[in-house]
C-alpha positions, 0 to 999 in steps of 0.5 A, spaced: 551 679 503 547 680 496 550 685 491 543 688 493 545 689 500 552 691 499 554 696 504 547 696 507 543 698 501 536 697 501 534 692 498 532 693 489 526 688 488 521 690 483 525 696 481 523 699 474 531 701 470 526 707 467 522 710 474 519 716 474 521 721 480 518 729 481 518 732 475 523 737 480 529 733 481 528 730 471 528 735 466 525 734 460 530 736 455 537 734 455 541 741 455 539 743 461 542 740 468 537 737 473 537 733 481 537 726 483 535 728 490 531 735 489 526 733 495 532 734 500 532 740 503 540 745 501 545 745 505 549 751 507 555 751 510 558 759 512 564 760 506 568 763 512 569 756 515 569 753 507 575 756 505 578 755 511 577 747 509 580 749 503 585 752 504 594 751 503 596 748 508 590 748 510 586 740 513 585 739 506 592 740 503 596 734 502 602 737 499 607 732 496 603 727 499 606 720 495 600 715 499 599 711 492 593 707 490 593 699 489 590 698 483 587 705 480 593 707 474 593 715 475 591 714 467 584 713 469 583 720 472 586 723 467 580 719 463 575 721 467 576 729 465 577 727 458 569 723 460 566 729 464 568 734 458 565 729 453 558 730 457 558 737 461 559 744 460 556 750 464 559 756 462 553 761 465 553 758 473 557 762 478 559 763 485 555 769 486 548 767 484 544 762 487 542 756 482 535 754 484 533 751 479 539 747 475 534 747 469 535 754 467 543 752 466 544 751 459 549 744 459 553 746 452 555 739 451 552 733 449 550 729 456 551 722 452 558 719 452 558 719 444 564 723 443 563 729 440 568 732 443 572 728 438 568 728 432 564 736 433 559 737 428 561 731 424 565 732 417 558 735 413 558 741 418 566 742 420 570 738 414 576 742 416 576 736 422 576 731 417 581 729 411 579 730 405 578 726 398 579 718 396 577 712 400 578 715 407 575 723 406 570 725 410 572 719 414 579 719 417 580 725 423 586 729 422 592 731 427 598 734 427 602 730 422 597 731 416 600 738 418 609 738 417 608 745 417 605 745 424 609 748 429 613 743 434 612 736 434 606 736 429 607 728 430 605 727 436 600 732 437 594 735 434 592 739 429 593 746 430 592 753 426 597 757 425 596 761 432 598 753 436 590 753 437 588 746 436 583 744 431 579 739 435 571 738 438 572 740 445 577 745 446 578 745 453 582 737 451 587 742 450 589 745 456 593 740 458 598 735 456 595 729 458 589 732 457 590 732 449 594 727 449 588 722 450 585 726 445 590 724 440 590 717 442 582 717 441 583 720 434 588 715 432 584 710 435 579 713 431 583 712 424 585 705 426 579 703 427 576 706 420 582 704 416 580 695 419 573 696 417 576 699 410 581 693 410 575 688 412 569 689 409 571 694 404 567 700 406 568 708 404 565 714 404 560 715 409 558 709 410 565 708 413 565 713 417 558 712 420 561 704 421 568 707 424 565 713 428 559 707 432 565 702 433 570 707 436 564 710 440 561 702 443 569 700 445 569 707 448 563 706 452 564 699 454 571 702 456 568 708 461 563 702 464 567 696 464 574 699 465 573 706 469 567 704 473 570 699 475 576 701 478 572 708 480 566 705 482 567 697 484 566 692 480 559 690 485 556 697 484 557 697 477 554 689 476 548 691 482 546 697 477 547 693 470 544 687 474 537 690 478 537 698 475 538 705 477 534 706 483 536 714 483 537 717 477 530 716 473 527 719 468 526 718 461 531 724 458 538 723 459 541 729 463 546 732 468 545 732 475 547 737 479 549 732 484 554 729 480 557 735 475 558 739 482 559 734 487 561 726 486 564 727 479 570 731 482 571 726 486 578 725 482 581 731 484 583 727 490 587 723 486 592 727 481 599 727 484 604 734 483 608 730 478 606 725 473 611 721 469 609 719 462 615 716 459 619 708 461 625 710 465 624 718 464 622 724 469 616 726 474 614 733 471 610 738 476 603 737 473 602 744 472 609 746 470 612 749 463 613 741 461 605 738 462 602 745 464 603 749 458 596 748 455 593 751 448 599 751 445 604 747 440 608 741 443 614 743 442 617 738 448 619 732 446 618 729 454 612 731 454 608 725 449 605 721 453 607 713 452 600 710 454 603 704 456 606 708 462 600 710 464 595 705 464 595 697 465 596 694 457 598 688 454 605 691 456 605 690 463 609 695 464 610 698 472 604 703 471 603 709 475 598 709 480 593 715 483 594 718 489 589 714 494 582 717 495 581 722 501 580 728 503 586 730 501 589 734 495 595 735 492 598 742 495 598 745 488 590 743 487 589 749 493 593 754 489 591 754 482 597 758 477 592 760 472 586 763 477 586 770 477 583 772 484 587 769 490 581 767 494 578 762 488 585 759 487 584 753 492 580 747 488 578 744 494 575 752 496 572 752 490 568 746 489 566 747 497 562 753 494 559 750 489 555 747 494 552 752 497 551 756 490 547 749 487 544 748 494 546 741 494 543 737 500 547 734 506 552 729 503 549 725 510 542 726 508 544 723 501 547 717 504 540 716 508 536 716 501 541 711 499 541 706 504 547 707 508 546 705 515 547 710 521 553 707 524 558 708 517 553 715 516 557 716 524 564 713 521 564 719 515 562 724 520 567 722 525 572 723 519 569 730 517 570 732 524 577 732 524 578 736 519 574 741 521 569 741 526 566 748 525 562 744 521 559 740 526 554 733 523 549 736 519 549 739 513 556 736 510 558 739 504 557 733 500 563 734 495 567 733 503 562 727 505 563 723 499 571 724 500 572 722 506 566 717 505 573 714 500 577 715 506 574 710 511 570 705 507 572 706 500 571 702 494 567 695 494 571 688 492 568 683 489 570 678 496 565 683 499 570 687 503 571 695 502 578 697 500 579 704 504 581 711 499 582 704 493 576 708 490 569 711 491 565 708 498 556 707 497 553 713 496 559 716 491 560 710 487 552 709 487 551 717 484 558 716 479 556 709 477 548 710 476 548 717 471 553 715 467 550 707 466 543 711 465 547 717 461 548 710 456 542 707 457 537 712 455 541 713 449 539 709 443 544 709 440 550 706 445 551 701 446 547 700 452 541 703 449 541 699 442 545 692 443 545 690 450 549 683 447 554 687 443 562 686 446 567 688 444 573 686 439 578 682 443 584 687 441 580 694 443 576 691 449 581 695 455 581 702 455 590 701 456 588 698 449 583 702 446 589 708 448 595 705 445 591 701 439 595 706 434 600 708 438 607 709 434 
């Protein structure tokens, strides 16, 4: 079977990489959300029957679930939130409202993968992210260890104001400990990179800067392509897309498509464990307990810095933590979220299930026929959806829930041409996952993917374990 046929996909022959769609479904500016499929009619599932999918102990709850995958480090799902707040912020939508049109939602970040939550506004507009004077200033990032008098662990941690906020691009890379230690790891990644180019070619100021920040940016991209699809997506979705072209996500304006943002990119919820140990030989911590839950304010904990090595595959080869299989199962506290106040919003499941209904997201088996997918795997999914509730019958599946547990009974694409089950995304999540985030890349012209299609990466930076721990002390 050809890549292009692989899991029954049509066929791509003669497909243009830019094709145009409805202006409906692509938005013409980049700071709005949009629709991959808005000929497709909305699904609309009771949110009775939802929150009785999503609820603890519900269909849905997996509780302490232990069922790893083979080849997925839980590092990379941790990555994938840091990469959905480089691209996506909606802070106007709710549950109560209907979005008919996602054009009218403002996205409050950049939808490319450029690293602004890293860099904000860059050292002319916020200089207090930047070192300043000598070779280095308004190039080198700054952390807590620029800052002794800082509260806590300043060596380990990022810069904060007296108040223990973090003085960073994107504060929401703070409301976790992993979350803001991949932050800290990209920052010192960042300053490494900077200080080589100093070292070998000698530049300073602004140009520095503008060298180190493109640099940083490629092997972080090609890491997100090469590294995190791959293992989320399959390495024969990923070279299908690179190879013959995006068949979905069109247009010639990069954007955030409602179907991704609301449904597919929340595919990693599946995949969090309730304890994360993030040092060799130490203990699991519950991941919303004092020691990796407590967000937003100093590191005080010394068990709470993440040695990279532990999880993500690095030179190192140490045993690596692998995330929990892709499935229709949540670890049981995802439905009972500590930090939501309203006790009927606290299911994770819950919620993204409502999402549904408010974007009027098509039917995920709806979907799966625009994709391609045969009828015999859309009926496999769809056995699968019944048992975990049958009030939902056949049509209308809440997309989100298809695409689970899609990952569940077909799973992730091998490059022996076989399907992995819960390794990773199956077609139709693989396919809406893997084609925003290449298009994202090539209709930027300044990544890689939009400027230097025959740019690689330096051998010691060409991993995301690499990249993470490239200035790790």
């Amino acid at each position: 079977m050809s890549n292009t046929e692989h899991h029954g996909m049509k066929p791509l022959e003669g497909l243009s990489p830019y094709c145009r769609m409805s202006q409906y479904s692509v938005p013409r500016r980049e700071d709005r959300f949009g629709r991959l499929f808005g000929k497709l009619a909305p699904a609309y599932t009771r949110p009775e029957i939802l929150q009785a999918i999503g609820a603890p102990n519900g269909p849905m709850d997996g509780k302490s679930q232990a069922d790893r995958t083979d080849t997925v480090a839980v590092g990379q799902v941790f990555f994938g939130q840091f990469v959905d707040h480089d691209i996506t912020l909606d802070a106007s939508s709710t549950f109560g409202s209907v979005v008919d049109d996602p054009g009218t939602i403002p996205n409050l970040r950049t939808p490319t993968l450029d690293l602004d939550c890293i860099y904000g506004l860059g050292p002319e507009a916020q200089p207090y992210l930047f070192e300043q004077g000598g070779d280095f200033g308004g190039v080198r990032l700054l952390t807590g260890a620029d800052n002794p008098g800082q509260a806590g662990l300043p060596e380990h941690d990022l810069l904060r104001a007296p108040n223990g906020r973090a003085i960073i691009g994107d504060p929401r890379n703070d409301e976790n400990r992993i979350i803001s230690q991949i932050q800290l790891a990209i920052i010192r990644f960042h300053n490494h990179v900077a200080e080589t180019i100093h070292s070998e070619e000698g530049l300073t100021g602004h140009s520095l800067y503008e060298e180190a920040r493109r640099v940083t940016t490629w092997h972080y991209q090609w890491a997100v392509v090469h590294d995190f699809l791959v293992a989320m997506c399959g390495a024969p979705v990923v070279e299908r897309i690179l190879g013959c072209g995006r068949q979905f996500y069109c247009g010639d304006v990069p954007f955030i498509p409602v179907e991704f943002s609301v449904a597919a990119y929340r595919f990693g919820h599946s995949m969090i464990p309730m304890k994360v140990q993030t040092q060799k030989g130490g203990n699991t911590f519950e991941l919303f307990g004092s020691t990796l839950g407590s967000g937003f304010d100093p590191l005080s904990d010394p068990d709470a810095v993440v040695d990279w090595h532990e999880l993500l595959f690095t030179p190192e080869n140490r045993q690596v933590e692998r995330a929990l299989k892709l499935d229709t199962k949540l670890a049981g506290d995802l439905l009972a979220l500590p930090f939501i106040a309203a006790p009927d919003e606290r299911s994770l499941a819950t919620r993204n299930l409502l999402r549904g209904n408010t974007f009027l997201l098509p039917g995920g088996e709806k979907v799966a026929e625009v994709v391609g997918c045969p009828q015999a795997q859309i009926d496999t999914v769809l056995d699968l959806v019944e048992q975990v509730n049958g009030d939902l019958g056949r049509d209308g599946i809440p997309l989100w829930l298809y695409l689970l547990a899609e990952a569940e009974v077909i799973g992730r694409a091998e490059a022996n041409g076989s399907d992995k089950e819960g390794e990773g995304l199956g077609p139709v999540g693989a396919t809406i996952v893997a084609e925003v985030i290449i298009g994202l890349l090539e209709l930027d012209d300044r990544s890689f993917l939009g400027a230097n299609r025959n740019w690689s990466p330096r051998a010691e930076w060409d991993t995301l374990g690499k990249l993470v721990t490239a200035a790790q002390p």
